[in-house]
Structures are given as C-alpha cells and as structure tokens.
N, C-alpha and C positions, 0 to 999 in steps of 0.2 A: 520099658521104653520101646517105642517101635520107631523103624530107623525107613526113610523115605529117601528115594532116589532124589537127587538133586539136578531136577528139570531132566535133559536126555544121557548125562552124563551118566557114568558106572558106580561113582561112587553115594553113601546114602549117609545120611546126616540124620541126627536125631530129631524126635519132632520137635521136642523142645533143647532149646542151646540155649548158651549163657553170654552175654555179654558187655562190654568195660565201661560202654559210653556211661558218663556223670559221676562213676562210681570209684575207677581204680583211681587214684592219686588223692584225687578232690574230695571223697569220702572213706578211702580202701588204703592201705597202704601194703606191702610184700607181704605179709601175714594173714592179715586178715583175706587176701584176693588170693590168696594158698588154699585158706579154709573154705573157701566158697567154691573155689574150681575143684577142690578137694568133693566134696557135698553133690557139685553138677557131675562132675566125674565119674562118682559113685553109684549117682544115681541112674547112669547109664549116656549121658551126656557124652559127644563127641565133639562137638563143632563149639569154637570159640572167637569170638567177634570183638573186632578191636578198631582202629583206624588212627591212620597219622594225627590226624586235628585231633583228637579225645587228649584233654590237660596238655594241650600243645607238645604232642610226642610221651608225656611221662604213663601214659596207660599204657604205651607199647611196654615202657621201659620195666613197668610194674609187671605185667605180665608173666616178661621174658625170665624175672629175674623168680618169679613164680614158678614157672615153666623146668629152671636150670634147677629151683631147690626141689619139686617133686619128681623130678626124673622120669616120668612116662615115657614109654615106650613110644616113638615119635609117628610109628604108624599106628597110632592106635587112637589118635585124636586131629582134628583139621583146626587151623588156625588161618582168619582171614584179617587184613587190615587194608583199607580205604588212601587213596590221593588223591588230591583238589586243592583242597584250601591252602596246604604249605602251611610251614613253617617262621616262613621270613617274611619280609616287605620286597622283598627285589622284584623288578617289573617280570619278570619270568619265571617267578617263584610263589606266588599265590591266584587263587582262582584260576587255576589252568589244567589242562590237560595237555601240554605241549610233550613233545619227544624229552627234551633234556630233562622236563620237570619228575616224569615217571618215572626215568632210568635214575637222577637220582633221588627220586621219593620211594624209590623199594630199596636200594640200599641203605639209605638211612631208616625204613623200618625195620630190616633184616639187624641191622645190627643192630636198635635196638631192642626186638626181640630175642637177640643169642638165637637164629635161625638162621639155619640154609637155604631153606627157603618157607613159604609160604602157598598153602592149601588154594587159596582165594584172595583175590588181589580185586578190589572194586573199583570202578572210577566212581570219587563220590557224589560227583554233581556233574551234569553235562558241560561241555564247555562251549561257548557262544562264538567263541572265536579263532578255534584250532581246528581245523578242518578233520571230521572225524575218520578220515584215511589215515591223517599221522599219529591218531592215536593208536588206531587199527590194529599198525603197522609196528607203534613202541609197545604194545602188550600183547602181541606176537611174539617180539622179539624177545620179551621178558620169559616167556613162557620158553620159549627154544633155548634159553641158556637156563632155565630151570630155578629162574629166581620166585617163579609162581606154575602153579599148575593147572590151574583155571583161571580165567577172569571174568569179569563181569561190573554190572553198573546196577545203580543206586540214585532212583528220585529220577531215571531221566525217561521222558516221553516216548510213547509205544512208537514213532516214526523214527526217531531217535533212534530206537536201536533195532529195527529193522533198517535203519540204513547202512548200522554197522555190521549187520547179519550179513549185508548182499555185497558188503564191501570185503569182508573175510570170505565170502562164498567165493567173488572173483577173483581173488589171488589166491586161493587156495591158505588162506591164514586161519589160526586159534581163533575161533567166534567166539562171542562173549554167551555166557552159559546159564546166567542166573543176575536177574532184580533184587535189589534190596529198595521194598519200597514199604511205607510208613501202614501201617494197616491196624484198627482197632473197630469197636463198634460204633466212631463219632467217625472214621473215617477211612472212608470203604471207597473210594472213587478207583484207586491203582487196580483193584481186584474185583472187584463186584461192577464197573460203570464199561467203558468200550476196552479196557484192558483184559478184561474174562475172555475175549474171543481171540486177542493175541497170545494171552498163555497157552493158551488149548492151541489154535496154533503149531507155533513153533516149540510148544513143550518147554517153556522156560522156567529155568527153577526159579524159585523165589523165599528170599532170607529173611522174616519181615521182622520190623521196629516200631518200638511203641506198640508194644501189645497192650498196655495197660493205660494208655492213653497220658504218660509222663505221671502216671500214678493216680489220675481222676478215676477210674475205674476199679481201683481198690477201697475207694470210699474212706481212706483218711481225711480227705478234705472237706469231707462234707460238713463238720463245725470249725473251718478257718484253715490256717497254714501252720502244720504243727513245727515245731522250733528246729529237730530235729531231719527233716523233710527238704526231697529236691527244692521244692518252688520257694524255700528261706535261704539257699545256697545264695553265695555271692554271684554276680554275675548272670544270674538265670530269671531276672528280673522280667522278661519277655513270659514268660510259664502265669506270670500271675491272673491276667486276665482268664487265661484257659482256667487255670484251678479255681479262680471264685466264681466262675460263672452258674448265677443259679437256675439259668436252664440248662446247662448239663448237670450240675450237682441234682439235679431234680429227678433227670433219666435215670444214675447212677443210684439216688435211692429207691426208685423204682424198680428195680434189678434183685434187691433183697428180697422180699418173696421168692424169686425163681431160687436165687443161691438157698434160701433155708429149706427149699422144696430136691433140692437137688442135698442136701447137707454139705454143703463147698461153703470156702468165704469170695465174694466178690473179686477179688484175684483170680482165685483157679477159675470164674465162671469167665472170663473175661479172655485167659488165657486158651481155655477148652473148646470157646465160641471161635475162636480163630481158629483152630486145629480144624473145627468142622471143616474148613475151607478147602474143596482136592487142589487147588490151586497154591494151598503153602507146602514149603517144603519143611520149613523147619520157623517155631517160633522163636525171635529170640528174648531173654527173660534178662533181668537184669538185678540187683540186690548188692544191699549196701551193708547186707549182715549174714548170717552162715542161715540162719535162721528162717528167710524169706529164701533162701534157693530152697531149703525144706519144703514150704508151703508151696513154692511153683512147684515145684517135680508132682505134686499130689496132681496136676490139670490133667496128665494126662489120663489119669483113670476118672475124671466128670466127664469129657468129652465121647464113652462111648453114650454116657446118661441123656446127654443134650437129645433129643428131639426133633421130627422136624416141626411140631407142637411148639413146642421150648421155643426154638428159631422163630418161629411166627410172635410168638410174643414179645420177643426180643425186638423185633423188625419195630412193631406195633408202637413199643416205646420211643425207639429212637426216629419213628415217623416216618421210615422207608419205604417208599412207594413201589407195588405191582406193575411189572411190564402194560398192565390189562389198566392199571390204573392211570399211569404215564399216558397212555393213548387218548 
C-alpha cells in the first residue's frame, strides 16, 4: 500500500480506504464491518469514511462499536464523518450548515462513534443559505477544541471553497483542506473539467466516492439487478436507471478486454484507473462482504500496469474528448 499526503497537509492516507456508505447497518451489521476493516486494516488501509446521514446515524454507530471491539491503536488509523443532512425535521436541523447545526452534529457523531474526536470532519453538501463565514468560523472552532483535526468539504463548487480558503486566510482560521468529490470513469467533471487547475492550485486533497460507479463498473449488472445487490436495496430506487442503462452497461463491457489484458477483474481496473489520477489522494472502496475488500486491496498493484496506452483506450470508450479536439 503506498500512503499519499493529503492535499498540503502532513499527514498521508492510504491510496485506497474503506468506506460505510450503503453498507454498515443496511447490509453490514458489528461483525461482519469488524471483518472487513479487519481485511482493509491489514491490508494496509488507514483512513475510514463514515458520515452522519449514512442509515441515519447507525453507520456511525456500527463503526464505533467496531472500532471499541478491535482496539487499534488510535493513532494508527484516521476516521472522517460528514454534516448536512441532520438527522431530524427541525427548521435548523436539516440541510444546513448553520453554527448550532455543526457544533451539535460532531457531538452526536463523536458519541456515536465512541471517539474524542475525529481525523476529518466534512461539510457534506454546500449550504445555500448560511453564509459561509459562519460555517468558517463553527469548523474552526471545532477544530481548536479538538473535536476534529482537519476539515473539509464534499460536492461543493471550486468558488465555493475558495471562498472559504480566503475567508480562513483573513482571520487567520483552520482552512478547509481536502474535497470529497464523486469521481469514476462516467464521471470526471470534479477532477479532470475546470477543477484540475484548482487542485494544482491550492493543492487540495481529495477523498473521492463512487469509485466503482455505485457498482456499474464491476460489471454485475451487466445481465439485470442481482437479488443480492445495492440497486435491489430498499430505498435506493433512484440507482435504477444508472444500473440498467444500456449505454453505460455497453462502455462497461467494453472495459473487459483491457481488464483480461491486464489480468484484474473490472473492479480493480476501475479502482486503479482512479489511482492514476495525481490529483487523488486516496480512493475510497466500499464492500458488503470481507471478500470484495480482498479483491479491492489487489487495485493497487493494476494501477502501476495501467498505461498511458491503456488511458487512451479507456478515454476512447467512454468518448472523452482531447483539449485539441474540444477547440
């Protein structure tokens, strides 16, 4: 496993990390989400990815209780979870980013993670209507009483947070230090479109999601929606049209020659293809069995294999157009 700085900060994250979304509560329960961070653990994995909204709090809960039964040594791995959405209906309690919401949306993930604090604290989604000084301002604060150690954001516009860069620059506050933004081979705009010259820039880390495209890029769906499988999940009804779409399903079996030429399966090539990227810092992988964090952990040794050959034909599939050819 080789371990990359996360954006300018000192500390460095694995390239591949593990993470809860879909999986801890809803498909994972304390045991089996022991044997999987057990697996990513081992395999040299440090950084684990959680967030308030994931099973409305019980992935924290799952985690934590994960976390207190394997004992690791607590510097020896970073744990980040996410505020936005809330947990509740109250008018100051969902979709926000306000002062009161943060201060107490890290308290209620600290406890329930059984932590002191927290490695990485993200805001999950921009807020439209909290001026983002008071955010600034509350995840500053958080950080100076040591309930997080970094912060950062997720999904929100390359203006967006250079305006929060220049608002922590003028008070002299904790800047936000790292994106979590959605990244696969269907969908490149965050990292590859006018955001490639803000990472380079300000050297922003970046934590990314959906490596696997919500599992289209693993090629289970390519004959339907297996029984077992995110896109049959309750509530994830929104997943369907992406998973039967037969012009992605089409790209996706187009990808097989490269993986049998590389000898990977469709996962690791998917996972690896991101790694090329100098612009991630860490991918995050996700698995609902001990099994599939085995087969991720293999990406990282495709990824020195990939090509800039490889890349070309990868582009070629998914129809990506040349600077020389945009003009």
């Amino acid at each position: 496993m080789e371990y990359r700085h996360l954006g300018k900060t000192g500390i460095r994250v694995s390239e591949l990390s593990f993470g809860s979304w879909v999986t801890f509560h809803t498909q994972a329960d304390v045991k089996p989400a022991m044997e999987m961070m057990s697996a990513a653990y081992d395999a040299g994995v440090n950084f684990f990815d959680n967030a308030e909204a994931y099973a409305k709090g019980k992935s924290e809960e799952v985690m934590g209780k994960a976390l207190k039964e394997l004992k690791w040594r607590r510097g020896s791995y970073l744990i980040s979870t996410k505020l936005y959405w809330g947990l509740h209906e109250g008018v100051n309690e969902r979709n926000t980013l306000n002062r009161k919401r943060l201060i107490e949306g890290i308290n209620g993930s600290l406890e329930r993670l059984q932590l002191e604090y927290v490695d990485l604290l993200y805001c999950h989604r921009p807020d439209k209507t909290t001026p983002i000084e008071e955010t600034v301002w509350a995840m500053h604060n958080i950080i100076e009483w040591g309930k997080a150690l970094y912060w950062g954001t997720s999904e929100w516009a390359a203006s967006e947070i250079v305006e929060a860069l220049q608002i922590a620059e003028r008070h002299h506050l904790h800047k936000p230090v790292v994106e979590q933004p959605q990244y696969n081979m269907f969908e490149r705009k965050r990292l590859e479109g006018d955001y490639a010259r803000f990472y380079k820039e300000y050297n922003y880390g970046t934590t990314i999601w959906s490596p696997l495209a919500s599992g289209l890029l693993t090629g289970k769906y390519n004959h339907g929606i297996p029984k077992d499988s995110r896109g049959a999940l309750q509530g994830y009804d929104w997943l369907k049209d992406h998973l039967t779409s037969e012009a992605k399903l089409a790209k996706v079996r187009a990808l097989e020659p490269i993986a049998k030429e590389l000898g990977c399966s469709l996962s690791q090539l998917a996972l690896a293809w991101c790694l090329k990227n100098p612009f991630v810092s860490t991918v995050i992988t996700g698995a609902s069995r001990v099994e599939q964090v085995h087969e991720n952990m293999k990406a990282a040794e495709v990824a020195p294999k990939i090509t800039p050959e490889i890349l070309k034909q990868i582009d070629a599939i998914f129809e990506v157009k040349t600077e020389a050819e945009e003009d």
